[in-house]
SERO-4910 file (N, C-alpha, C, O; in steps of 0.05 Angstrom, whole numbers):
BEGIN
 pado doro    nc1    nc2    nc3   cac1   cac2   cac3    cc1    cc2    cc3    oc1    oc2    oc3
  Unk    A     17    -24      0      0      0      0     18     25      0     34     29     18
  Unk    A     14     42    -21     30     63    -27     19     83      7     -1     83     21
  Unk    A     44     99      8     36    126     30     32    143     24     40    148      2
  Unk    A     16    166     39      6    188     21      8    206     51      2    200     75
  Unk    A     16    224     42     16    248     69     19    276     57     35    284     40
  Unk    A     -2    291     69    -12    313     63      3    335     84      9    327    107
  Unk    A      7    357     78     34    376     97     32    405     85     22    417     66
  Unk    A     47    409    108     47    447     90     75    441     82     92    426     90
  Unk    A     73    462     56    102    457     37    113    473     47    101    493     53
  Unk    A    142    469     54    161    479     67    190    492     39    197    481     19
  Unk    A    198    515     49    216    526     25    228    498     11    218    493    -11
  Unk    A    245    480     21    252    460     12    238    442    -11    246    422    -24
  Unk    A    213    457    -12    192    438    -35    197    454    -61    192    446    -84
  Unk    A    208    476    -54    208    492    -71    211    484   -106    199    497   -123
  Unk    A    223    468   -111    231    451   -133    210    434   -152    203    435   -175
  Unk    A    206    416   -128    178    398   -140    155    410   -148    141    404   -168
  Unk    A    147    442   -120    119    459   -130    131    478   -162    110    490   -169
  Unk    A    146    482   -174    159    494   -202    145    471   -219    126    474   -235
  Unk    A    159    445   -213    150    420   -235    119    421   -235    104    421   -256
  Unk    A    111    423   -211     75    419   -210     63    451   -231     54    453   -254
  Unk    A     68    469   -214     57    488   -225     63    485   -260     45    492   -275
  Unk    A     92    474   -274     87    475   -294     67    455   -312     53    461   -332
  Unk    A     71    434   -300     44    412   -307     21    423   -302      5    413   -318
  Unk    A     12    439   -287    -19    451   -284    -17    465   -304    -38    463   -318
  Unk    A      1    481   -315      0    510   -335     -1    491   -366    -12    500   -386
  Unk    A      9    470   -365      9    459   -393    -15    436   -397    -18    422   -418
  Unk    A    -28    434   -375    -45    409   -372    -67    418   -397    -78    439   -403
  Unk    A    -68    386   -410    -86    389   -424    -77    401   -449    -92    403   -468
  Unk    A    -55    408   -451    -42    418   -484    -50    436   -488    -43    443   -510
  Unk    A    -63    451   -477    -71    483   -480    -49    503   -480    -27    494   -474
  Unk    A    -51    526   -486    -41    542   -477    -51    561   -451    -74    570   -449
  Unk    A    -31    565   -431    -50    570   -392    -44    596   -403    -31    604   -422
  Unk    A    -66    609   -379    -76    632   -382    -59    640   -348    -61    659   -333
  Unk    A    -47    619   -347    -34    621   -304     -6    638   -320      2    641   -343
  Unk    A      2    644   -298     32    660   -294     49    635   -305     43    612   -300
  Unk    A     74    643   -324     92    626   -317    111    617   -293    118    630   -273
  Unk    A    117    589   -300    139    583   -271    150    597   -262    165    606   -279
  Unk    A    152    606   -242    166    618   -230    199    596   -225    202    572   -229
  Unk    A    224    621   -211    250    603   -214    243    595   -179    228    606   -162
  Unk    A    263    568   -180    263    550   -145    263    582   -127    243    594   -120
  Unk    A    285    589   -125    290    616   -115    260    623   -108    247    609    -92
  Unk    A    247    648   -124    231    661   -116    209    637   -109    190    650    -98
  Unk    A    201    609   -110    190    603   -104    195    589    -79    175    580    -67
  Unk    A    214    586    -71    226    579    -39    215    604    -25    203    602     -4
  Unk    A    221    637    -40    205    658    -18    184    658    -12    177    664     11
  Unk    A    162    649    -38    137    657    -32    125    623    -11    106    623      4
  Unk    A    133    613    -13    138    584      8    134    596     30    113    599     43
  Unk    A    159    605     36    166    618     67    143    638     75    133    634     97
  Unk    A    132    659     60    112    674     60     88    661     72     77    669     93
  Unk    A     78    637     56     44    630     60     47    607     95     27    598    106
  Unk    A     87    602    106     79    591    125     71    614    152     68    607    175
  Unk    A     70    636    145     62    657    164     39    663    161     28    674    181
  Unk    A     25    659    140     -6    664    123    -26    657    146    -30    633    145
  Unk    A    -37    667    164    -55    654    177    -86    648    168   -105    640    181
  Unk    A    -84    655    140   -114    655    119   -110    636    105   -130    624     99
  Unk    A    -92    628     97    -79    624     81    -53    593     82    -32    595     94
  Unk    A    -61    566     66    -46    549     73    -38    537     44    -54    528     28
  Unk    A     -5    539     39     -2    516     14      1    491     20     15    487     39
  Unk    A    -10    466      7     -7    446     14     10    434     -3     11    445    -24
  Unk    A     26    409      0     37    389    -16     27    364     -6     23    360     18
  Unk    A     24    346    -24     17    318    -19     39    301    -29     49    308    -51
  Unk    A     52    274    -14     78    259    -18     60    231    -22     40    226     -8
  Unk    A     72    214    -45     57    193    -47     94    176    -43    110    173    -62
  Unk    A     96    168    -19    125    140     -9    140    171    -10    157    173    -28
  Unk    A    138    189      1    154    207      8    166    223    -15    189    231    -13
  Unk    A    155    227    -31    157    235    -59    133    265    -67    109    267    -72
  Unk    A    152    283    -65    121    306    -77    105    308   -105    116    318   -125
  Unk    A     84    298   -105     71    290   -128     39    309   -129     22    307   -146
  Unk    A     39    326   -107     10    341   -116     11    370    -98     30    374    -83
  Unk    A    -12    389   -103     -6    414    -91    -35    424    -92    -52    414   -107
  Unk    A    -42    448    -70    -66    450    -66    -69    482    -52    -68    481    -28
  Unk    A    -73    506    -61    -71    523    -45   -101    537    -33   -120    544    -47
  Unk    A    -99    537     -4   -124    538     15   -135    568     16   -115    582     14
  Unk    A   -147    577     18   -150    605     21   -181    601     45   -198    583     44
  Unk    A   -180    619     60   -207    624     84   -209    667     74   -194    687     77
  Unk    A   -232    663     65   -244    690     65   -272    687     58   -276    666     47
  Unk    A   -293    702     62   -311    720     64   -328    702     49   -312    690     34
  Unk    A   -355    691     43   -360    680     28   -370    699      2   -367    698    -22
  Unk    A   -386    720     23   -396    735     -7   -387    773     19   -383    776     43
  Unk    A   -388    788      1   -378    819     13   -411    826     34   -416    846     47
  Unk    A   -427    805     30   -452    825     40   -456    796     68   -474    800     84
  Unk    A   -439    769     73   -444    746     86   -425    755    112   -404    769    111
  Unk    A   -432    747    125   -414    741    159   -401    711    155   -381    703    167
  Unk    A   -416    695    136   -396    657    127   -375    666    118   -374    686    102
  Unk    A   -353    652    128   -329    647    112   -333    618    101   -352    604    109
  Unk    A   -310    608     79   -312    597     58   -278    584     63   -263    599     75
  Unk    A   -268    557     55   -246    555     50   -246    551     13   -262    536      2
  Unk    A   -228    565     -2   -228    567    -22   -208    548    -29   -187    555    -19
  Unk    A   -205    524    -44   -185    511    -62   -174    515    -87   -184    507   -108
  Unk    A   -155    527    -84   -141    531   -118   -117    522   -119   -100    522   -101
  Unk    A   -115    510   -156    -86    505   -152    -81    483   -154    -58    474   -157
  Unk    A   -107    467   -154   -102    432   -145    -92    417   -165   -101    417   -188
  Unk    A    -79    407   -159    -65    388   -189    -46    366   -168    -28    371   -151
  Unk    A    -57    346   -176    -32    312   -176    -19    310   -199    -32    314   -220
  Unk    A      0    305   -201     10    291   -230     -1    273   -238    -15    257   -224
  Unk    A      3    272   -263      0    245   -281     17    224   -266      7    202   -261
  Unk    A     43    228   -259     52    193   -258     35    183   -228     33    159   -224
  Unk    A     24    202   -208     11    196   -182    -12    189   -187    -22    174   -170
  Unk    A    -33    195   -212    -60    191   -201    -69    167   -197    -57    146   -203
  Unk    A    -96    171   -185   -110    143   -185    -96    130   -148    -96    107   -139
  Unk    A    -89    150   -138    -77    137   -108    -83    150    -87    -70    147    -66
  Unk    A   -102    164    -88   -117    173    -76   -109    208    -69   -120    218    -50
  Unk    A    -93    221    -83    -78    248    -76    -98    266    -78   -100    282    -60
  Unk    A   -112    266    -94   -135    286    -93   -153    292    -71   -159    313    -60
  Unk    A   -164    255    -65   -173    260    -37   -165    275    -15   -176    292     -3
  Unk    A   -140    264    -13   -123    273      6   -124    303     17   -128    314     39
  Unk    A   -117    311    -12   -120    345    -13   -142    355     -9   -146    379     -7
  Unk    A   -157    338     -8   -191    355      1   -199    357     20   -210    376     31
  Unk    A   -190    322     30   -204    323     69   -186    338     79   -194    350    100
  Unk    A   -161    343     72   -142    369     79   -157    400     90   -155    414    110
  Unk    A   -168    402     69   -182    422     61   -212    419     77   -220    439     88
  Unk    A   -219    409     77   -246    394     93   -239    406    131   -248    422    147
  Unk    A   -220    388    128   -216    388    158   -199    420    171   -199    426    195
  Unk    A   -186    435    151   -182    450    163   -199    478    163   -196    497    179
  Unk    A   -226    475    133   -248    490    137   -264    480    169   -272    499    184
  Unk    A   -267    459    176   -288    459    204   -263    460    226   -274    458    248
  Unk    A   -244    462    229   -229    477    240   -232    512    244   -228    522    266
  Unk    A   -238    526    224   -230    553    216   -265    561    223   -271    584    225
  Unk    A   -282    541    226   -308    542    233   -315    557    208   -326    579    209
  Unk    A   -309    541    178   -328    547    157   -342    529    149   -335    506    146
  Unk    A   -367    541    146   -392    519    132   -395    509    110   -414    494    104
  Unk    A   -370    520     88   -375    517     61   -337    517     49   -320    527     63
  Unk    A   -333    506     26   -322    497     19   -316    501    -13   -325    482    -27
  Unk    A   -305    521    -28   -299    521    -57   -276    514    -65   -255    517    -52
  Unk    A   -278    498    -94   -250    494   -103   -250    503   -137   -265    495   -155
  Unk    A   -234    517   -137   -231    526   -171   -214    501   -185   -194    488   -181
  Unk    A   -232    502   -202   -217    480   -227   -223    481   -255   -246    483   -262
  Unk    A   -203    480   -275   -205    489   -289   -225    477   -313   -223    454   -321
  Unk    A   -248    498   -324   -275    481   -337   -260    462   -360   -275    442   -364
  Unk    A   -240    460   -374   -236    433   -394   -224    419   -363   -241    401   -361
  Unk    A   -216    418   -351   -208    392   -338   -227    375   -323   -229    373   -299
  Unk    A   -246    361   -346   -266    340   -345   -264    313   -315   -280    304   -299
  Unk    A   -232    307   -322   -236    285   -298   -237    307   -278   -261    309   -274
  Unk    A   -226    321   -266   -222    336   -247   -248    345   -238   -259    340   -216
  Unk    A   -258    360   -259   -292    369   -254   -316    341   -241   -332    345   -223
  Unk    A   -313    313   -258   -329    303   -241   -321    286   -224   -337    271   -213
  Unk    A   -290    286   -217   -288    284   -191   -291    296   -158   -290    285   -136
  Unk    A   -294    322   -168   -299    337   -153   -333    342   -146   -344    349   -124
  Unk    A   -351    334   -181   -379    336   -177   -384    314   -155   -402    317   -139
  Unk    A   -366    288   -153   -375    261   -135   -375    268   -107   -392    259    -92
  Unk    A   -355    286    -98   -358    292    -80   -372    321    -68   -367    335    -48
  Unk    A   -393    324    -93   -413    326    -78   -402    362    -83   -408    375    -62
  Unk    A   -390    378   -103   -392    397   -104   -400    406   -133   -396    394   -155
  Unk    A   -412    429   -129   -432    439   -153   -413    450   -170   -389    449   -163
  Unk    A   -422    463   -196   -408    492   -205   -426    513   -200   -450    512   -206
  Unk    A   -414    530   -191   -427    558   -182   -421    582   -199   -436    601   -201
  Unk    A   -396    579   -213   -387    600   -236   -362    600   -251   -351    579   -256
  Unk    A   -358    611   -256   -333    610   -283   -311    627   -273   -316    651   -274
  Unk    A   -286    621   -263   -271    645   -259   -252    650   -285   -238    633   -296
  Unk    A   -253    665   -290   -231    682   -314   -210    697   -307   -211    714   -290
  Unk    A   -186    689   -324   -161    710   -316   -147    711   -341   -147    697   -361
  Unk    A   -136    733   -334   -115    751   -353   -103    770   -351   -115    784   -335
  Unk    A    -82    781   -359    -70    795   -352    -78    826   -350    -89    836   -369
  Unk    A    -73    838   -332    -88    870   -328    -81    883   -354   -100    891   -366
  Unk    A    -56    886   -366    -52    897   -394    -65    887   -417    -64    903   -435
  Unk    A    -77    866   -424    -93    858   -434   -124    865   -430   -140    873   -447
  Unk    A   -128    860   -408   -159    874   -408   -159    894   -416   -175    901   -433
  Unk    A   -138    914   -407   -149    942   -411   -149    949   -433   -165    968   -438
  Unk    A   -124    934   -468   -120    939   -488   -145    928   -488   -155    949   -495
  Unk    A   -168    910   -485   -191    893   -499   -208    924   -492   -217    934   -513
  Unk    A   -212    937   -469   -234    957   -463   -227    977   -475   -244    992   -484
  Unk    A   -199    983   -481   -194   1003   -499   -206    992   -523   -224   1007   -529
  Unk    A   -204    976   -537   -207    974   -568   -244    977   -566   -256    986   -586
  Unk    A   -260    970   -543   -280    949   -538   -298    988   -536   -319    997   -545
  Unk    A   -279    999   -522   -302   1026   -533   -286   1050   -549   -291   1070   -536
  Unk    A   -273   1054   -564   -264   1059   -581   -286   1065   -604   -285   1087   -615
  Unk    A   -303   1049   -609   -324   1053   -626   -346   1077   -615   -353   1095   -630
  Unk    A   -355   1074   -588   -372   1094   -575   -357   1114   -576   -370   1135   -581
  Unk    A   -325   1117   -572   -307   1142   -571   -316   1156   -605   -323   1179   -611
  Unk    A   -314   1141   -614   -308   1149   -645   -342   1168   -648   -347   1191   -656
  Unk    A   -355   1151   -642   -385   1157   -638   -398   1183   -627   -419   1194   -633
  Unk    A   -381   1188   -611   -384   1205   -583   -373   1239   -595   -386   1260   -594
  Unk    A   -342   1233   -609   -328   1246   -622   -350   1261   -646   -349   1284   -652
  Unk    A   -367   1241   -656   -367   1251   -685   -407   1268   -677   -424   1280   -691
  Unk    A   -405   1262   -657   -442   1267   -647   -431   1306   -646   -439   1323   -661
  Unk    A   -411   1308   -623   -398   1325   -617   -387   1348   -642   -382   1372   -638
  Unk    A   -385   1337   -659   -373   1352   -685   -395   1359   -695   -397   1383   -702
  Unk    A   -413   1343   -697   -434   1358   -708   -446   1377   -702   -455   1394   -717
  Unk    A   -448   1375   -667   -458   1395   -662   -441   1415   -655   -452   1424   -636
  Unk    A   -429   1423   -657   -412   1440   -659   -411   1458   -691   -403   1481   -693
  Unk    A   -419   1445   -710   -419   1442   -734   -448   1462   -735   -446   1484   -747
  Unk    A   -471   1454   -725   -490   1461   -722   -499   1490   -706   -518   1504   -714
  Unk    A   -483   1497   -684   -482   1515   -671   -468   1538   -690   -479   1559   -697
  Unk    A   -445   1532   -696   -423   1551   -724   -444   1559   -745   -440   1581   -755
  Unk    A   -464   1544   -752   -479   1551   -778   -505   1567   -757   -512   1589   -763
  Unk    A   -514   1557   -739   -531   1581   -738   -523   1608   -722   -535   1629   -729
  Unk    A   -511   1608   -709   -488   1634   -704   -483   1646   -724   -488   1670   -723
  Unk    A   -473   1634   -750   -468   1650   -774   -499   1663   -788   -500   1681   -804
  Unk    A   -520   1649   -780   -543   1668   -790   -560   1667   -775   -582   1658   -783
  Unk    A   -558   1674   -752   -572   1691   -729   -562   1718   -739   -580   1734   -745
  Unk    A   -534   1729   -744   -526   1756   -744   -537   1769   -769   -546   1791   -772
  Unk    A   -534   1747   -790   -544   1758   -817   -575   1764   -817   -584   1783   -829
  Unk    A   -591   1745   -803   -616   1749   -791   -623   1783   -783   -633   1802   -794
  Unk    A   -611   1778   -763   -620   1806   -750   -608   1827   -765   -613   1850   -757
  Unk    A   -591   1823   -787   -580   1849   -803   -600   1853   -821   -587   1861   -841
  Unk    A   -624   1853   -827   -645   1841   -835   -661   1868   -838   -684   1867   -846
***
């Protein structure tokens, strides 16, 4: 029987969470819409960071003492207008050469147990909508989809809303000329009017 132990990742993981994160970013042959890898380095800092996080937990999962999965916990707010907090799961990915050994679980009752710990009633995990096994494994246990999260980069949106009203600008511009256009022509014979 293989071992499986679930832990907070310590800078030292730093290495294996680079390999994971890049398997999440390429999963599925897509092109990710996630940050690239980051180098061991900065990711040994931000390690050290989330073990002070008191909202906040990264997990790694070891299948025979081996890091093969990752899971990041988040506790906030359920909605801006609720008094519930929520433990949020993102991030989750086992490898391919681990699955099927129970790592996913792992990372959940993880997550399970340290939401009724943190005294939350509820429980989200983001996953990404093509990752089909993932989605109904997660539907088995018994969680819904509630919505779609989207990302991209802030310079990108804003070139999309620039281009995206650009047309009303153009619109706006040309309403404006006219009238302006309109005002010039009757100014010019109001005076001739009254010279009258």
């Amino acid at each position: 029987m293989a071992a499986v132990e679930v832990r907070d990742a310590q800078p030292g993981d730093a290495s294996a969470l680079v390999t994971l994160w890049r398997e999440l970013s390429t999963a599925a042959g897509l092109p990710s819409r996630l940050p690239a890898p980051p180098s061991a380095a900065a990711a040994e800092v931000a390690v050290s960071k989330h073990l002070d996080d008191p909202a906040g937990r990264l997990l790694v999962v070891e299948l025979d003492g081996e890091v093969h999965g990752m899971a990041y916990l988040r506790r906030t707010a359920i909605s801006p207008l609720h008094d519930d907090s929520t433990v949020t799961v993102e991030y989750l990915h086992v490898s391919d050469a681990a699955r099927r050994h129970g790592l996913g679980k792992a990372l959940i009752a993880e997550a399970v147990a340290w939401a009724e710990y943190e005294s939350c009633a509820h429980l989200a995990v983001v996953a990404p909508a093509i990752a089909r096994e993932a989605n109904r494994f997660l539907a088995r246990l018994g969680l819904g989809q509630a919505g779609v999260l989207r990302f991209a980069n802030t310079l990108t949106v804003r070139r999309r809303l620039a281009a995206e009203h650009a047309p009303n600008l153009l619109a706006l511009l040309s309403s404006r000329r006219s009238a302006f256009a309109r005002r010039a022509v009757s100014s010019r014979v109001a005076p001739e009017s009254a010279g009258k």
